[in-house]
C-alpha positions as CSV (number, residue, x, y, z in Angstrom):
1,X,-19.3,-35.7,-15.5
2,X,-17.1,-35.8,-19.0
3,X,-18.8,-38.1,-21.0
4,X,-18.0,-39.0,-24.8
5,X,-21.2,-40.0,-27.2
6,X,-20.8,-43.6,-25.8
7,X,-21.2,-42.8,-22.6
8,X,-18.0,-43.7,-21.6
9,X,-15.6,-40.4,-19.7
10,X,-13.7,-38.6,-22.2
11,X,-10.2,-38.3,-20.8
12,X,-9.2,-34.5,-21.5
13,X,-5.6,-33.1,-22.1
14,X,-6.3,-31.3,-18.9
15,X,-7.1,-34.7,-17.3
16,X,-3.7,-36.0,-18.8
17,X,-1.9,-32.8,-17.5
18,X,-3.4,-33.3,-13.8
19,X,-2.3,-36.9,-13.7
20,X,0.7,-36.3,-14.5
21,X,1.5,-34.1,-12.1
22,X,0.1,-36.0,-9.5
23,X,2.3,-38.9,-10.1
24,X,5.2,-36.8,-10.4
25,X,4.3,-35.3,-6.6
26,X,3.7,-38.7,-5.8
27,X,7.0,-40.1,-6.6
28,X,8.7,-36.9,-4.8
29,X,6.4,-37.6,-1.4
30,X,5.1,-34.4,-2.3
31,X,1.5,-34.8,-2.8
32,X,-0.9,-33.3,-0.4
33,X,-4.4,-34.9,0.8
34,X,-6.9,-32.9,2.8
35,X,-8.2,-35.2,6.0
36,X,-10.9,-34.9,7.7
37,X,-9.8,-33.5,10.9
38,X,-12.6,-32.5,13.8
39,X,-11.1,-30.1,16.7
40,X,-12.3,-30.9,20.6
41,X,-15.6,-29.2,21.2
42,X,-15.3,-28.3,24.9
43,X,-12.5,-25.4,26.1
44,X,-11.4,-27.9,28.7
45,X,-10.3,-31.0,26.4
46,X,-7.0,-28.5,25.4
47,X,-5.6,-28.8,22.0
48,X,-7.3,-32.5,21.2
49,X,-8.3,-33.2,17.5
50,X,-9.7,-36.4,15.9
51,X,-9.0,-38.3,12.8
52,X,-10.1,-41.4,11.4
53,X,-12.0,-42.4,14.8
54,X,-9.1,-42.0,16.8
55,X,-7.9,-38.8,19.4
56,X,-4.9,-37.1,19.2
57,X,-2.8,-34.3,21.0
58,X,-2.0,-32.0,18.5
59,X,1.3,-30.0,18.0
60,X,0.2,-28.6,14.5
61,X,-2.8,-25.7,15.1
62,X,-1.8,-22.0,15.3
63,X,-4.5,-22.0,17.7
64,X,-1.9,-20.5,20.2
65,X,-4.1,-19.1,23.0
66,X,-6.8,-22.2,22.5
67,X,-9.4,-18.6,22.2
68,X,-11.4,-20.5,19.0
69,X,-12.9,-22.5,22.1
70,X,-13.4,-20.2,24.5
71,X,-17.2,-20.3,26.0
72,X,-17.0,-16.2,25.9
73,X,-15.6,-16.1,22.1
74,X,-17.9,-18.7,21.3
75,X,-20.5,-16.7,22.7
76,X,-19.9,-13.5,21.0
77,X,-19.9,-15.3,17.3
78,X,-23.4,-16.8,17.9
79,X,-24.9,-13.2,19.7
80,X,-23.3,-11.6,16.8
81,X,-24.9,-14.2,14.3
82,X,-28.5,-13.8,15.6
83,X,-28.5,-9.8,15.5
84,X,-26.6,-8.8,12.1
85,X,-27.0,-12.7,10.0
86,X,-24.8,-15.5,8.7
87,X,-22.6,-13.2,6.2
88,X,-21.6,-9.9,5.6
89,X,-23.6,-10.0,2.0
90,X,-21.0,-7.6,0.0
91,X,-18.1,-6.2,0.3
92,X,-17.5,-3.0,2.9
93,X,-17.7,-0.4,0.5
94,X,-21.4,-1.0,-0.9
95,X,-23.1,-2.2,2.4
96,X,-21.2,-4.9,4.1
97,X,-19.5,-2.9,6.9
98,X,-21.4,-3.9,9.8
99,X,-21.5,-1.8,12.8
100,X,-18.8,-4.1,14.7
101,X,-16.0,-3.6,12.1
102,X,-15.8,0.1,13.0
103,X,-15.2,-1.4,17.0
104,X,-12.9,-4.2,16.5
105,X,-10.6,-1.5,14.1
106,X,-10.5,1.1,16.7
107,X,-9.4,-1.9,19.8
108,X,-6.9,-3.2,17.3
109,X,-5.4,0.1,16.8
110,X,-5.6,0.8,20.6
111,X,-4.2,-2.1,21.0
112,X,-1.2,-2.0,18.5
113,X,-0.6,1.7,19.4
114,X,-1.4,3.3,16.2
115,X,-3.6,5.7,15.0
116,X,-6.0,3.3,13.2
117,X,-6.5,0.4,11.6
118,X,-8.4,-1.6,8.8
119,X,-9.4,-5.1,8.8
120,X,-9.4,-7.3,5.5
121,X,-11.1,-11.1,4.8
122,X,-7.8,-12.6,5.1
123,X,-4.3,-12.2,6.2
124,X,-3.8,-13.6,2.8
125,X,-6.3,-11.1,1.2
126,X,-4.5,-7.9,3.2
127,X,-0.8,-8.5,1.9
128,X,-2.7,-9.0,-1.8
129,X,-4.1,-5.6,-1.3
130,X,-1.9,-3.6,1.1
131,X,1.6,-4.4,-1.0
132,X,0.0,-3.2,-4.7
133,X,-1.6,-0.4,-3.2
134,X,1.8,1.3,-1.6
135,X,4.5,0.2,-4.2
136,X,3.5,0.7,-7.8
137,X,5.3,1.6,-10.8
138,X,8.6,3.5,-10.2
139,X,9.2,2.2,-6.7
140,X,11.4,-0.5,-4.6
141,X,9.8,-3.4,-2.6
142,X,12.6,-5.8,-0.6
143,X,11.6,-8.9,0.8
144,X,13.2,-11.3,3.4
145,X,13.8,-14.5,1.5
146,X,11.8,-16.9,4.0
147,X,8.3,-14.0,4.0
148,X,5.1,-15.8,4.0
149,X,4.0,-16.9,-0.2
150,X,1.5,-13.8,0.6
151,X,4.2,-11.5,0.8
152,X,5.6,-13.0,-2.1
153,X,2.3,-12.7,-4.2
154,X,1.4,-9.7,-2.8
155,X,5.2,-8.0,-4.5
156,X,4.3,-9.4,-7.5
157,X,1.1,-8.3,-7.9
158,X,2.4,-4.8,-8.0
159,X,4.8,-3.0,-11.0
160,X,7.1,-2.1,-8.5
161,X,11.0,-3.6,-8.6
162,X,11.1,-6.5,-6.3
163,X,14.2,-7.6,-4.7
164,X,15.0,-10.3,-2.1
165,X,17.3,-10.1,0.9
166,X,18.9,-12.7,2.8
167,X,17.3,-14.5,5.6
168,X,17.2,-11.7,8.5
169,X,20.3,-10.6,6.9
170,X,20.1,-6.4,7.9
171,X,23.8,-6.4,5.9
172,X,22.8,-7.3,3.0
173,X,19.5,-5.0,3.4
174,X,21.3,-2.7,3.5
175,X,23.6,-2.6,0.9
176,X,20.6,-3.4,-2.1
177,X,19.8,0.2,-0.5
178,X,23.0,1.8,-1.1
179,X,23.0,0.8,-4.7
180,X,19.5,1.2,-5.7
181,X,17.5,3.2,-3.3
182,X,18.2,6.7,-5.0
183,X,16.9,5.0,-8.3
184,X,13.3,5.0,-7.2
185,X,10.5,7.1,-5.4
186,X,9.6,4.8,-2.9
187,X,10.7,2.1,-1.1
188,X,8.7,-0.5,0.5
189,X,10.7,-3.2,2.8
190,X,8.0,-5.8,4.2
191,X,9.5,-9.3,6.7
192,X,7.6,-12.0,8.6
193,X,7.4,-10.0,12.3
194,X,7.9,-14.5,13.4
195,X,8.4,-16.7,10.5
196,X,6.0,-19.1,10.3
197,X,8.0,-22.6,9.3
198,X,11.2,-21.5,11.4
199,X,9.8,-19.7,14.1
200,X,12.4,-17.4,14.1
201,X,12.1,-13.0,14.5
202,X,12.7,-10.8,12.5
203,X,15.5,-8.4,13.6
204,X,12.7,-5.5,13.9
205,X,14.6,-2.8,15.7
206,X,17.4,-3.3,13.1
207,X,15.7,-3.1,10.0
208,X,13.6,-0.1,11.5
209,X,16.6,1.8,11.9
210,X,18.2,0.5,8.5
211,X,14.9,2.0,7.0
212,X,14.6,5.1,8.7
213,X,18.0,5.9,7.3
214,X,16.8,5.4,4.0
215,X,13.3,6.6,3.8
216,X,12.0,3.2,3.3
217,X,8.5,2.1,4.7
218,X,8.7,-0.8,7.1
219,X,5.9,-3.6,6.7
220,X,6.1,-6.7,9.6
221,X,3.7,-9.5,9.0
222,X,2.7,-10.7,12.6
223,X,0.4,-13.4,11.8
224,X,2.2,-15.6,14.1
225,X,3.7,-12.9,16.8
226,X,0.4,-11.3,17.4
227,X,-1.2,-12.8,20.4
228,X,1.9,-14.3,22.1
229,X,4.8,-12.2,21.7
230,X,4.9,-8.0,23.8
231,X,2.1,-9.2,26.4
232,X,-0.1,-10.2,23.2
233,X,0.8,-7.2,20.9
234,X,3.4,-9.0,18.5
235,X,7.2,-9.1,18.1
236,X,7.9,-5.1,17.7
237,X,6.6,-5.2,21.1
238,X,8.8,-8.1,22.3
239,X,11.4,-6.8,24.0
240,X,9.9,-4.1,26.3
241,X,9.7,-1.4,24.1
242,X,7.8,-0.8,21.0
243,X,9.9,-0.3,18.0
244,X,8.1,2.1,15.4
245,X,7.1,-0.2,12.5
246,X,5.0,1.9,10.4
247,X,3.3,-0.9,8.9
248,X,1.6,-3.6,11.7
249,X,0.3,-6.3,9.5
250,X,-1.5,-9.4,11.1
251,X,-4.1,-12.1,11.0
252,X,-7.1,-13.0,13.2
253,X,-6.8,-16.3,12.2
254,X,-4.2,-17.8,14.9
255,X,-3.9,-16.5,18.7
256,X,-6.9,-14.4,18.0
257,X,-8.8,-18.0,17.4
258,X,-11.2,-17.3,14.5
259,X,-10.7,-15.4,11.0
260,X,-9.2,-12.4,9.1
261,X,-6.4,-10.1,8.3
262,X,-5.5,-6.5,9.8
263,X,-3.1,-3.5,9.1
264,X,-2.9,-0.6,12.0
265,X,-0.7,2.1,10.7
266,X,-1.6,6.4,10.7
267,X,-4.9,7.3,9.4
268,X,-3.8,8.4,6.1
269,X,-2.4,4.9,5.0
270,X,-5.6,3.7,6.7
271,X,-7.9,6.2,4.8
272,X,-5.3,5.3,1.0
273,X,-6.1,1.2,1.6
274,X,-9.8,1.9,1.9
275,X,-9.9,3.3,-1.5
276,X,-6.7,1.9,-2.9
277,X,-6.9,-2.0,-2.1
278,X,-8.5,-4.0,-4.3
279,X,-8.7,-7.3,-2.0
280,X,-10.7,-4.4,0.3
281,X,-12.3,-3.1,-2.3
282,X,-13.4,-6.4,-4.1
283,X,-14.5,-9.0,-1.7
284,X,-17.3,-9.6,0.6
285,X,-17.1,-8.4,4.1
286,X,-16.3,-11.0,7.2
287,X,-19.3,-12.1,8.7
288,X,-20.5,-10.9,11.9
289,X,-19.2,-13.6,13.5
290,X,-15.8,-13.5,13.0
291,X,-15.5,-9.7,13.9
292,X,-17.3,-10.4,17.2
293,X,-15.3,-13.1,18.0
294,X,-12.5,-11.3,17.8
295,X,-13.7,-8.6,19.4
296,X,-13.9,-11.2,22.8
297,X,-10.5,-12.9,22.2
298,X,-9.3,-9.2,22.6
299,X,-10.7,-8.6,25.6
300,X,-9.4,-12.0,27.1
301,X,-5.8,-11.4,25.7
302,X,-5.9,-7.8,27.5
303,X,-7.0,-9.1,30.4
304,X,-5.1,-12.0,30.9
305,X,-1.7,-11.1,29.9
306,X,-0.4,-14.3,31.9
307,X,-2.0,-16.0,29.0
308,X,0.0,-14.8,26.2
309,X,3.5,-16.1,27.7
310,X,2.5,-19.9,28.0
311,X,2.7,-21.2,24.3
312,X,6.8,-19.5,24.5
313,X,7.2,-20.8,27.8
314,X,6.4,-24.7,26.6
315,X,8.1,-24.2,23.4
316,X,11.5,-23.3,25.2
317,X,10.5,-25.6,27.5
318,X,11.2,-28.6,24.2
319,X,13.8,-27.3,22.8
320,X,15.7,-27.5,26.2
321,X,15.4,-31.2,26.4
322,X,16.0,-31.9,22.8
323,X,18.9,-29.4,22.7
324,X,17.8,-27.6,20.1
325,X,18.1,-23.8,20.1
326,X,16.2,-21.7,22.4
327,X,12.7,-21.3,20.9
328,X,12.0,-17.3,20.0
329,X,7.9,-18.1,19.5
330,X,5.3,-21.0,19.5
331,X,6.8,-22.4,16.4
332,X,10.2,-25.0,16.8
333,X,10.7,-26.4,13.6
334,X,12.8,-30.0,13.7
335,X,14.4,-30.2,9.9
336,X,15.2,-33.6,8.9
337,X,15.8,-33.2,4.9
338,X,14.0,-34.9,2.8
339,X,9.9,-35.3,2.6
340,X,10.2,-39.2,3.1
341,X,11.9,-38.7,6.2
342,X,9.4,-35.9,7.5
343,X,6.8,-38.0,6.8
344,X,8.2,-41.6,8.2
345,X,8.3,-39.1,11.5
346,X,5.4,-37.7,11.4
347,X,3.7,-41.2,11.3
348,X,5.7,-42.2,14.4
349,X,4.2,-39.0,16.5
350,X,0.4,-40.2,15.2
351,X,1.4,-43.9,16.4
352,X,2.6,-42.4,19.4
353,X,-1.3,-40.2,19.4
354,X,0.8,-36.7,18.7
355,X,-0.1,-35.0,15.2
356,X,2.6,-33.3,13.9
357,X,2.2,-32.4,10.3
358,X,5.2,-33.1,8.0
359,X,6.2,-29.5,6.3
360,X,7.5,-30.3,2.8
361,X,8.5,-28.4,-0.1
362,X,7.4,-26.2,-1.7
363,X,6.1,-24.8,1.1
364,X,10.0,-25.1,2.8
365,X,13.5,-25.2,0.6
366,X,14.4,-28.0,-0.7
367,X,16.7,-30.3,1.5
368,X,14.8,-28.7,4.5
369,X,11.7,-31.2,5.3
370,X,10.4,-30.8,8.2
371,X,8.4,-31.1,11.6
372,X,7.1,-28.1,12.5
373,X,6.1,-27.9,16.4
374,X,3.2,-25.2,17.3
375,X,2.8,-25.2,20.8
376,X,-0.3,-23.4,22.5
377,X,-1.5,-21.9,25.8
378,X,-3.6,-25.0,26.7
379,X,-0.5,-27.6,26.4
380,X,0.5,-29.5,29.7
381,X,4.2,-30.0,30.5
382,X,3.5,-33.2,31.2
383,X,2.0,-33.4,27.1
384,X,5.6,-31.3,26.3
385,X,7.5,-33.7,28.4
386,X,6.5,-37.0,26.6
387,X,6.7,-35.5,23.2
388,X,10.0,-34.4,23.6
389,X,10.7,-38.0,25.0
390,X,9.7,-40.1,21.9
391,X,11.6,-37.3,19.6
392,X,15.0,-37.8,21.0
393,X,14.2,-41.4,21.6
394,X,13.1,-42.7,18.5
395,X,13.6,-39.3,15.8
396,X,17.4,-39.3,14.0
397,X,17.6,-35.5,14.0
398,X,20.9,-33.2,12.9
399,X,21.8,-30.4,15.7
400,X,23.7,-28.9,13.0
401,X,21.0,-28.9,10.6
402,X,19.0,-27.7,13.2
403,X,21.2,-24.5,14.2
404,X,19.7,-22.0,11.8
405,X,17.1,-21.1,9.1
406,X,18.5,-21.8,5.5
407,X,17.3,-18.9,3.1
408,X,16.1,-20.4,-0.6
């Protein structure tokens, strides 16, 4: 505790700075508060959660596949946790790999149809350290305007040029090529594979051709494609046929139900990042657990490829009988402007025992509050039904401001 010679707290300038702020955020309805939130314990209660004592059905967990409760993933943490311990206990290059990172890397790049593939702490941690370590000084990095932050920080962590392109906007892509791509050794073009406030794709076979034609690495974050999208193996596997993305970038953090970050691309990019990235290099191992457990969820999402459709199936299902436009993942975002209003709704859905999470800026442009819908495998259409119901009965919504993602 602060405390000045009279015992009283000493209010700092860094005190007056955080206040501040705070009531700025405050008068924008932009503050955040962390709440206690406990997720059902038992596979068979679906996608419940609790707050405050009371039970709700919850539209806001990237939980897509409901695998974070499944008895056999479950299973697999705790056998892992009792054989190899709690934590990894450094990082993977002094003598955290355990034996089961070497298994999980060799099913995800079986899986993802490369040659190999590396697993990081985080999808966070793995843009950090993958970007940096393939663009550096002399090179070209572009960037879809509505990428993850991770992306973002991930560019400028590294002293390569960074330049953004419109919203899947291959055009104008293209044409930051034509004028600068013969001004640097490398170029590095890295997009959401689904974005994850919009729920829109990324035009993958597009930009893979625009990049072939250019000699520019393609990067596609799948955090939220992975899992649901290709029979489970992410949007460049969406429509049939896999389109070469040289660079498969993805988290184990939302269909896969637990925790971590992957890339599967040839073995010499795989071999560079175990060297090359510092958030590899850096920071302690995931715990036994988490690799396990993904490890299971695999083995369920390759088995049960019926599964993977169902979180799509009940998001199109929504936007049919709100009119919205056809869902192209889990994720339908309902943009309502400003934070006030996205929160006034949001508060409606909990009344109505739905929690859907108002989506304010920064984290969205500004003018582009929003719901954001995440619908999983374990969602009745009878649970789709009645949401859908209470939004176009009692949540003023714009079709037009609902047609298409706004770029910032």
């Amino acid at each position: 505790m602060r405390t000045s010679e009279s015992g009283r707290i000493a209010v700092t300038s860094l005190d007056t700075f955080a206040e501040a702020k705070l009531a700025d955020l405050e008068r924008a309805d932009l503050r955040r508060h962390l709440v206690a939130t406990r997720r059902a314990l038992e596979a068979g209660e679906g996608p419940v959660v609790y707050r405050n004592g009371r039970k709700y059905i919850s539209f806001s967990c990237n939980d897509y596949l409901n695998l974070s409760q499944h008895p056999a993933v479950k299973a697999a943490a705790i056998a892992a946790t009792e054989t190899y311990g709690t934590g990894a206990g450094a990082s993977r290059l002094v003598t955290g790999n355990h034996p089961l990172f070497d298994r999980l890397e060799e099913r995800l790049a079986l899986f993802k149809q490369a040659e190999a593939a590396i697993v990081f702490g985080s999808g966070y941690l793995a843009n950090l350290g993958i970007i940096p370590a393939l663009a550096g000084q002399g090179d070209l990095i572009l960037v879809d305007a509505l990428s993850h932050a991770c992306i973002f920080a991930g560019s400028r962590l590294s002293p390569a040029e960074c330049r953004v392109f419109r919203h899947n906007d291959v055009d104008h892509a293209r044409k930051i090529l034509e004028k600068e791509r013969a001004s640097f050794r490398n170029a590095l073009l890295v997009t959401d594979g689904v974005f994850s406030m919009d729920g829109d794709r990324a035009p993958i076979a597009e930009l893979a051709a625009l990049c072939a034609s250019f000699d520019v690495w393609l990067m596609s974050d799948d955090a939220h494609g992975f899992g649901v999208l290709g029979e489970g193996r992410g949007s460049n596997f969406a429509s049939g046929a896999k389109v070469d993305v040289p660079l498969q970038m993805g988290t184990l953090s939302k269909a896969i139900g637990g925790y971590g970050g992957y890339l599967c691309a040839s073995r010499p990019v795989i071999e560079l990042l175990k060297t090359r990235a510092r958030t590899l290099l850096f920071a302690t191992g995931l715990p036994p657990a988490s690799v396990a457990a993904a490890l299971a969820a695999l083995d369920i999402i390759e088995h049960e490829p019926e599964l993977t459709v169902r979180p799509l199936a009940r998001a199109r299902a929504f936007t049919a009988e709100l009119g919205l436009p056809e869902a192209q993942s889990p994720i339908v975002p309902l943009v309502l402007g400003d934070a006030a209003a996205a929160l006034a709704a949001s508060k409606l859905l909990e009344d109505e025992g739905f929690l859907v999470v108002a989506i304010r800026p920064p984290t969205v442009p500004e003018g582009t509050a929003r719901l954001r819908f995440a619908f999983c495998a374990a969602h009745t259409e009878a649970d789709v039904a009645r949401l859908a119901q209470v939004v176009a009965e009692r949540i003023a919504y714009s079709s037009e401001m609902n047609a298409c993602p706004q770029s910032s």
